[in-house]
C-alpha positions in Angstrom: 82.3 102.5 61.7 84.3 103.5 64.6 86.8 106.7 64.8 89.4 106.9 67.4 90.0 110.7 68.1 91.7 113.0 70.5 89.2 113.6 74.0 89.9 117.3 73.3 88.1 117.4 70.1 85.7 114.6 69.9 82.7 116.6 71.2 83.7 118.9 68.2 84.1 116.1 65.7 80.7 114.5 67.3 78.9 117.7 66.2 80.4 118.2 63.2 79.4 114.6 62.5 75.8 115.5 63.9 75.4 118.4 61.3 76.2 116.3 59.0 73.4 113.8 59.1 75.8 111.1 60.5 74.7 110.0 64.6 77.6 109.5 66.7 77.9 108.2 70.5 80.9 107.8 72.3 81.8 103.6 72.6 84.8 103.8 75.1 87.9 105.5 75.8 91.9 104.8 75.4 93.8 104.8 78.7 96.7 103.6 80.1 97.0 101.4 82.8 96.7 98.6 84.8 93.2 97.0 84.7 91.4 96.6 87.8 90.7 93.2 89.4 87.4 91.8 88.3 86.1 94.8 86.4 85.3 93.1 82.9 87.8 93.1 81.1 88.7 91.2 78.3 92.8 90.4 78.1 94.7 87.9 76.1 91.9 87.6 73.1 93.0 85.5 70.1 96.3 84.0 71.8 97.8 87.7 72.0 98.6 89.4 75.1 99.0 92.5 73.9 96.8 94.7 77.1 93.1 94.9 78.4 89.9 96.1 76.9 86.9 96.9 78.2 84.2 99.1 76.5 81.9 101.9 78.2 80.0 104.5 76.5 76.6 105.2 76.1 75.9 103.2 73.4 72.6 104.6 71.1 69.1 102.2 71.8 
């Protein structure tokens, strides 16, 4: 499952989450903007050309 929250409260949610028995980790963040040359991005998926992608985070091992 993945939840799309506000940056000013997703350490919040991420502990409430915690608490709760439930791990969390942050996969990426929303931002607009153009995309960088060359830095992984993935853009025009499916036949749609509806913006850029690319996910960071610190995924759990």
């Amino acid at each position: 499952m993945i939840a799309v929250v506000d940056a000013a409260a997703a350490d919040g949610i991420a502990r409430a989450l915690t608490a709760a028995g439930i791990p969390t980790w942050e996969a990426g963040r929303v931002t607009i903007g153009d995309a960088p040359a060359g830095a992984g991005f993935e853009q025009g998926a499916k036949g749609v050309d509806g913006g850029a992608v690319r996910l960071t985070g610190r995924y759990r091992d």
